[in-house]
Steps between C-alpha positions, in 0.01 A plus 500: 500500500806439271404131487143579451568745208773308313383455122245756549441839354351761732279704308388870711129536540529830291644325263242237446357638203778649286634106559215379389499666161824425471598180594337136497485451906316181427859305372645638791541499900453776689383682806385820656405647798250696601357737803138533551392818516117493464245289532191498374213331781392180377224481200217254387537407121249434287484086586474579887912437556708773694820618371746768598702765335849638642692775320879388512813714459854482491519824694744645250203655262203586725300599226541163296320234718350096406172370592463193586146322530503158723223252429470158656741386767710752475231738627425270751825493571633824509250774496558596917866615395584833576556764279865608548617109465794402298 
């Protein structure tokens, strides 16, 4: 993991926004992690495509959580992972 993270910023999911606003994450490299704990069943959008939604949190803030929607692939891909995965 040290070799994985060196030259990298972690950057706490509950911390994600206040970052945001305050820093230009674009110009730099960084990481987070995240534990998913909800998710939403599959939906139709409005072209016909499925996508998913998973609430992420760093479980230090349980009341501060991310969604994130996965289109494509990465629905394809991912969407049978269980909620409680790393």
């Amino acid at each position: 993991m040290d070799r994985k993270m060196a030259n990298r910023k972690l950057i706490r999911l509950s911390q994600l926004k206040s970052k945001l606003a305050t820093e230009n994450l674009e110009e730099m490299d960084w990481v987070t992690f995240g534990v998913i704990v909800k998710k939403v069943t599959p939906q139709s959008a409005k072209n016909g495509r499925t996508f998913s939604i998973w609430r992420l949190n760093d479980l230090r803030d349980l009341n501060r959580c991310v969604s994130l929607f996965l289109f494509g692939d990465v629905h394809k891909e991912h969407w049978k992972t269980e909620q409680g995965t790393v």
